[in-house]
KEKE-3310 file (N, C-alpha, C; in steps of 0.2 Angstrom, whole numbers, plus 5000, padded with zeros to 4 digits):
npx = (4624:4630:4625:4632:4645:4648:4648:4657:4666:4669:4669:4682:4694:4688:4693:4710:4715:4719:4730:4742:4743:4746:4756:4766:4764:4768:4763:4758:4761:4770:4768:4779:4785:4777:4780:4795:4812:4815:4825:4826:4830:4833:4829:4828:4817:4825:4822:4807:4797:4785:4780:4778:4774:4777:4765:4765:4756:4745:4743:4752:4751:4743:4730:4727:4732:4727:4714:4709:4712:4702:4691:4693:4693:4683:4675:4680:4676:4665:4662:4661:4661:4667:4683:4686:4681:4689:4700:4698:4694:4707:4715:4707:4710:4723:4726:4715:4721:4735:4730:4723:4732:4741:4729:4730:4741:4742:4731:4737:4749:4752:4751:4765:4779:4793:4807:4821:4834:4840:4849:4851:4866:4869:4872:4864:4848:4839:4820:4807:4790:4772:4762:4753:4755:4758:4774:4785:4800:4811:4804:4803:4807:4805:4814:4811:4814:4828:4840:4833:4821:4813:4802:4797:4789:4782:4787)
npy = (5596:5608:5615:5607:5612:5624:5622:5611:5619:5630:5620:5613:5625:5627:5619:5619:5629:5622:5622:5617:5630:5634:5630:5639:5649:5655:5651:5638:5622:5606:5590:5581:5590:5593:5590:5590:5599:5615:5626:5642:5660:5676:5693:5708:5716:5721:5724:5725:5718:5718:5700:5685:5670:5657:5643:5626:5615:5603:5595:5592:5604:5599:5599:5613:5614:5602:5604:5616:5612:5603:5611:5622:5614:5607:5619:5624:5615:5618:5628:5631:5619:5602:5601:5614:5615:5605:5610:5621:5614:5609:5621:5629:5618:5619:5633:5633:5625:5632:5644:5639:5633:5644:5652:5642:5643:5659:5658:5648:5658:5666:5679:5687:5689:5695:5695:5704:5701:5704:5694:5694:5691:5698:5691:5694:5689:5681:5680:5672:5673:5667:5681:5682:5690:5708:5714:5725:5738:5735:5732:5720:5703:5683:5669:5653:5638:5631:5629:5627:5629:5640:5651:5667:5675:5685:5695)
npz = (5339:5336:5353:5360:5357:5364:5377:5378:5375:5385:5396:5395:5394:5407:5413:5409:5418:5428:5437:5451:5462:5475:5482:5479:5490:5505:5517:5516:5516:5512:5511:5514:5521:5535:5550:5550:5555:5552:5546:5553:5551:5551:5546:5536:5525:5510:5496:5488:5474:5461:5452:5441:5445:5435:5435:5434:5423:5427:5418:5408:5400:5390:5390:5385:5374:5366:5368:5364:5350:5346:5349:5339:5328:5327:5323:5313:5304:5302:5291:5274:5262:5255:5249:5256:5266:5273:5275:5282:5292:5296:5298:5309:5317:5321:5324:5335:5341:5345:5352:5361:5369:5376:5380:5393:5397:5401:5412:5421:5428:5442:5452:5460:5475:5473:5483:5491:5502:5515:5528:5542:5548:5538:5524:5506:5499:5488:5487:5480:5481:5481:5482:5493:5506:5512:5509:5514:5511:5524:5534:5546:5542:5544:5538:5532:5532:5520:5509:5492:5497:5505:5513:5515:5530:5541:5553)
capx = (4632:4630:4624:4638:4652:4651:4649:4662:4673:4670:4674:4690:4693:4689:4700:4713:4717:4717:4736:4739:4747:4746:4764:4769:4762:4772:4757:4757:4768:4772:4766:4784:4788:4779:4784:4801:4811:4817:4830:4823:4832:4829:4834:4826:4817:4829:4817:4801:4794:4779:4784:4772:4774:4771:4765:4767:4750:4746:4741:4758:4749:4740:4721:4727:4731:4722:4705:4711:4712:4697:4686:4697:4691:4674:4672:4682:4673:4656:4663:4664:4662:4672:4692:4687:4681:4693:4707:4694:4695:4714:4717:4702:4713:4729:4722:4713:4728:4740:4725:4723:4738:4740:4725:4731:4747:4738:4728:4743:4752:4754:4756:4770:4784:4803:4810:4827:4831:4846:4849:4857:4872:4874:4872:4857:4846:4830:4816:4801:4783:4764:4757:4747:4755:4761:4780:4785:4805:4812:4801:4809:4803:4807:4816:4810:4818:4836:4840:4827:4815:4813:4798:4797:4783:4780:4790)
capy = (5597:5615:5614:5606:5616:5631:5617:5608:5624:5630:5616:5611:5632:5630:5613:5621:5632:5617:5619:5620:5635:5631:5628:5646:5651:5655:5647:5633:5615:5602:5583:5580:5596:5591:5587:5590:5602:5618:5631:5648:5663:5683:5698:5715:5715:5728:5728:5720:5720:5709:5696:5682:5663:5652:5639:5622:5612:5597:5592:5595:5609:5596:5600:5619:5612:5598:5605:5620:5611:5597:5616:5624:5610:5609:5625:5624:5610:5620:5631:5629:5613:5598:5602:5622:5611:5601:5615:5625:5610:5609:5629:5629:5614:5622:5640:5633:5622:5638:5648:5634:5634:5655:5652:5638:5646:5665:5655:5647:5663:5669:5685:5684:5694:5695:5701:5707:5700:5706:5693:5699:5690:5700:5691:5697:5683:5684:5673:5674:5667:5671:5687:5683:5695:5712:5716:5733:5738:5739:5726:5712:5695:5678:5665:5647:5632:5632:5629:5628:5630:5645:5656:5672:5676:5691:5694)
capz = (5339:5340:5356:5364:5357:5369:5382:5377:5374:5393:5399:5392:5398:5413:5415:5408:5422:5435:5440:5460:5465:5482:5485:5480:5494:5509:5520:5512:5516:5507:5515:5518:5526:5541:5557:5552:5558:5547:5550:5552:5552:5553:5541:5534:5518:5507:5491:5484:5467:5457:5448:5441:5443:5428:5436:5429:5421:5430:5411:5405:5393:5383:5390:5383:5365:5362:5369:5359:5344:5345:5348:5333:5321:5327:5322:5307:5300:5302:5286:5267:5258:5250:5252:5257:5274:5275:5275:5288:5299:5299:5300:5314:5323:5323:5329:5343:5349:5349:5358:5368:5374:5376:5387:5399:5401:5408:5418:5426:5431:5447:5455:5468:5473:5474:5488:5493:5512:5521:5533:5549:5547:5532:5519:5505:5497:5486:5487:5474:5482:5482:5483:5498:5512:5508:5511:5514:5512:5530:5536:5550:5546:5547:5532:5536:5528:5517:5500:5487:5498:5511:5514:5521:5534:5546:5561)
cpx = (4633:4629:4629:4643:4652:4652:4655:4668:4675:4673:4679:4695:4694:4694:4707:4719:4717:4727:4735:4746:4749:4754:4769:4768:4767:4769:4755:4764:4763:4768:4770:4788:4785:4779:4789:4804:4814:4822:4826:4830:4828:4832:4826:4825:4821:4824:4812:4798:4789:4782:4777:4777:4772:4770:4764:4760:4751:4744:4746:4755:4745:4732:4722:4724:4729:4715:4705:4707:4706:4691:4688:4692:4685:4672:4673:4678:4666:4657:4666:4660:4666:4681:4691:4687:4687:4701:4706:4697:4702:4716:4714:4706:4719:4728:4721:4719:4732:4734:4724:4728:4740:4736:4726:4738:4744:4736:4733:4746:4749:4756:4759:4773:4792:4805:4819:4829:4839:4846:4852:4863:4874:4872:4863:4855:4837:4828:4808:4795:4775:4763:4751:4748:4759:4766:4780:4795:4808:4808:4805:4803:4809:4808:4815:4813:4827:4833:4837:4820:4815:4804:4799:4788:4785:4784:4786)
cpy = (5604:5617:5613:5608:5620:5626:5614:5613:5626:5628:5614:5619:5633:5624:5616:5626:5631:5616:5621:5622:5635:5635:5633:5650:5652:5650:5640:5628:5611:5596:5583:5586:5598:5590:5586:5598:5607:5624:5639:5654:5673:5688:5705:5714:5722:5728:5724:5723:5713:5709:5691:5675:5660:5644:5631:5617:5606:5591:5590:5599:5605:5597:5606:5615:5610:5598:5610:5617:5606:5605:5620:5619:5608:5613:5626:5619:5612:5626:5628:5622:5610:5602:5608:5619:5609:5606:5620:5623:5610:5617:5629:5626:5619:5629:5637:5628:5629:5643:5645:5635:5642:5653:5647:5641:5655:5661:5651:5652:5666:5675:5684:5690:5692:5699:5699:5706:5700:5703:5695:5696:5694:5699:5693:5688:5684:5677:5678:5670:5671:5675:5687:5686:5700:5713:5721:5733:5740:5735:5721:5707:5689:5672:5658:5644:5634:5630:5630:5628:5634:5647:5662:5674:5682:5691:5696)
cpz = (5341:5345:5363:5362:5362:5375:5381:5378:5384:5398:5400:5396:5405:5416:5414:5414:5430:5438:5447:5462:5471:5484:5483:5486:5499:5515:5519:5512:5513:5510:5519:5521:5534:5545:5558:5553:5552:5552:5549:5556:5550:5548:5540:5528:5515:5501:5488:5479:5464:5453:5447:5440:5438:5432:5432:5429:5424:5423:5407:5398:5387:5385:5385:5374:5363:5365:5363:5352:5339:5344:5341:5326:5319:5322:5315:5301:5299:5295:5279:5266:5254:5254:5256:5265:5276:5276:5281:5293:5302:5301:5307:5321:5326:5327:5334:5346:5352:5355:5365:5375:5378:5383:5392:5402:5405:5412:5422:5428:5435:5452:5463:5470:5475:5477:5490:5499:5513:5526:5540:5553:5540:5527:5515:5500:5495:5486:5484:5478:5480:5483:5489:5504:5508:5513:5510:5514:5521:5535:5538:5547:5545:5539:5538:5531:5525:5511:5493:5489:5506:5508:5516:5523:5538:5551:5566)
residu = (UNK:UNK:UNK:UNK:UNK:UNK:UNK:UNK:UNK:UNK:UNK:UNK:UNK:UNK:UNK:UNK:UNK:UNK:UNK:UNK:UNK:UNK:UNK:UNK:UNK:UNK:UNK:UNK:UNK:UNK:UNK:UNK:UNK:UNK:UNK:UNK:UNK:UNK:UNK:UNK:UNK:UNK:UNK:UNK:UNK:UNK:UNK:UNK:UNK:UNK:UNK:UNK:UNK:UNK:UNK:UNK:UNK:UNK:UNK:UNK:UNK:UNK:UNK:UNK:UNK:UNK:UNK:UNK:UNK:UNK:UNK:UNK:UNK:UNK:UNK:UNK:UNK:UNK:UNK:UNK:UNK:UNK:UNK:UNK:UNK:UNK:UNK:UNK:UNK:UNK:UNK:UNK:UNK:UNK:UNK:UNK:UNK:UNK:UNK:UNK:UNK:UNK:UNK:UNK:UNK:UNK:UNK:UNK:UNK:UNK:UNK:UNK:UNK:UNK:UNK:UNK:UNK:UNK:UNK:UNK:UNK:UNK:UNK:UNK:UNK:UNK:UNK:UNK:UNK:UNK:UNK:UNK:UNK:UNK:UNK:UNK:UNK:UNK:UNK:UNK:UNK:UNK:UNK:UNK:UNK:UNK:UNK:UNK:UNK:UNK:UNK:UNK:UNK:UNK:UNK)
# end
């Protein structure tokens, strides 16, 4: 049994951190986005700052917790005797769910950025995505789509 904890822990750990960030990407479409068509327009980045995505568990948080708290009571169950265990195991559970979850949620975040885009009809309008190309202020590029879903790419 000893044996298989850290195995088991790892595991669960590295499950944990199985959300897909993909789709913050600017690089990165959807199924149904395409072969249709989108609207693109043009502007000047006015200011960029890191920001971090939380992205969302495909688990909905329950690999974090309840691996968390199944490695928690393991562990806890491996101290004391009679009730002192029995208090271990539940203390051990609860810990490892909230740790559990602490660690599935960093590993969901995202470094992105938020940027400031002056389009050149004027109006100004920020859009938060993935960290995978650097913007610079003053920089032309290119806004794809509309409403809740725009990108900005490179001009």
């Amino acid at each position: 049994m000893k044996r298989i904890l850290p195995i088991a822990a790892m595991s669960l750990l590295t499950l944990a951190g199985c959300a897909n960030t993909a789709p913050y990407s600017g690089d990165v479409y959807r199924g149904d986005q395409a072969k249709t068509s989108q609207s693109v327009s043009y502007g000047t980045v006015v200011a960029v700052r890191p920001v971090q995505i939380q992205a969302d568990s495909r688990a909905g948080g329950l690999l974090g917790s309840g691996g968390g708290a199944i490695i928690g009571g393991l562990l806890g169950n491996q101290v004391g005797g009679g009730s002192g265990r029995q208090l271990a195991t539940v203390a051990g559970a609860l810990g490892g769910a909230v740790a559990g979850t602490a660690a599935e949620d960093a590993t969901n975040r995202v470094n992105a950025l938020e940027m400031e885009i002056r389009r050149d009809d004027g109006t100004d309008v920020v859009v938060v995505q993935r960290a995978d190309h650097q913007f610079q202020p003053g920089q032309r590029v290119r806004l794809i789509g509309s409403g809740r879903n725009v990108s900005v790419a490179p001009y």
